[in-house]
C-alpha positions as CSV (number, residue, x, y, z in Angstrom):
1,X,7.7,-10.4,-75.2
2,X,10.2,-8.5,-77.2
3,X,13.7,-8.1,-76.5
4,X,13.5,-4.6,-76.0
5,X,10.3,-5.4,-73.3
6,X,12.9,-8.0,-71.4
7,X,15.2,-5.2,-71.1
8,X,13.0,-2.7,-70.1
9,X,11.2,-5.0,-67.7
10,X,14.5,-6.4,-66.0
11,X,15.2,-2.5,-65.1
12,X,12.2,-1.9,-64.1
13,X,12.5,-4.7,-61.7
14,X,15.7,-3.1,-60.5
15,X,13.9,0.0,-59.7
16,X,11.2,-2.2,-57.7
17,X,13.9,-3.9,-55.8
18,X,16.3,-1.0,-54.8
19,X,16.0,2.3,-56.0
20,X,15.0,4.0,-59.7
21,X,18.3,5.6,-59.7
22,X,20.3,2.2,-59.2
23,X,18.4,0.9,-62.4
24,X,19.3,4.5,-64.1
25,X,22.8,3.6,-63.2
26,X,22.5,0.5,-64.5
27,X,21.4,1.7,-68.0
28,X,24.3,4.0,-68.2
29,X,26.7,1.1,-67.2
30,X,24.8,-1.4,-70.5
31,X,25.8,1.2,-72.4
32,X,29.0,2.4,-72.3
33,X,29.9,-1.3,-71.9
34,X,28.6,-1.8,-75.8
35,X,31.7,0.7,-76.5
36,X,33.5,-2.4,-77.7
37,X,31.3,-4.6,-78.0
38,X,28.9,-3.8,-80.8
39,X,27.6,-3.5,-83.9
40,X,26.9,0.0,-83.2
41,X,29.2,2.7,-84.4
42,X,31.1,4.5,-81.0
43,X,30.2,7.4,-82.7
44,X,25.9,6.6,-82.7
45,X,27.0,5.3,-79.0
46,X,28.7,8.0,-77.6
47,X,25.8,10.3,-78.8
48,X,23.2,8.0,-76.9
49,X,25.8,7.9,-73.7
50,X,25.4,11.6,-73.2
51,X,21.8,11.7,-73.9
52,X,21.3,9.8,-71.3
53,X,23.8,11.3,-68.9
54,X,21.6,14.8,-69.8
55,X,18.6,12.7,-68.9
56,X,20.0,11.9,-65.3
57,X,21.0,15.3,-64.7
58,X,17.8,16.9,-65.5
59,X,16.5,13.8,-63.4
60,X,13.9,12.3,-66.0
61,X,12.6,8.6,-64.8
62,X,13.5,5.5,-65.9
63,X,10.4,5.1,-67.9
64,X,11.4,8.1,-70.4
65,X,14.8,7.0,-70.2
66,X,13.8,3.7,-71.6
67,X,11.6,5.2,-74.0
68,X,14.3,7.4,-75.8
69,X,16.8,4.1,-76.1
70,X,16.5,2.5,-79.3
71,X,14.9,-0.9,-79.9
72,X,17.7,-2.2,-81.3
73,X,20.5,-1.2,-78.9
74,X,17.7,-2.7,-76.0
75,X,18.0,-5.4,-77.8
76,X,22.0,-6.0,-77.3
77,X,21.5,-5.4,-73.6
78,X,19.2,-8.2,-72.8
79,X,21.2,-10.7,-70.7
């Protein structure tokens, strides 16, 4: 299993336990907490960050959420 697939899968597990908003939430935390932490230009970031904030507001699931995140920023996020 990828390191993208343990990300996705640990959320998804989230969603199973509580609710699919608290994992939603929990996406939206992982990322802005990259801010100054990664290899990833803020710029790149902050792009993806509202992304995402649009997806919550137009209330898209987890599953499409997780599908528009890059591979490679999943991949930062694995714990």
């Amino acid at each position: 299993m990828s390191r993208s697939q343990q990300y996705d899968q640990q959320k998804q597990e989230t969603a199973d336990r509580h609710r699919e908003m608290d994992a939603v939430d929990e996406v939206l935390h992982d990322l802005k907490s990259l801010k100054n932490a990664s290899p990833l230009t803020s710029e790149s970031l902050d792009v993806l960050i509202e992304a995402v904030e649009d997806y919550v507001h137009f209330e898209e699931s987890l599953e499409y959420i997780l599908r528009q995140i890059p591979d490679k920023v999943k991949d930062l996020l694995v714990e």
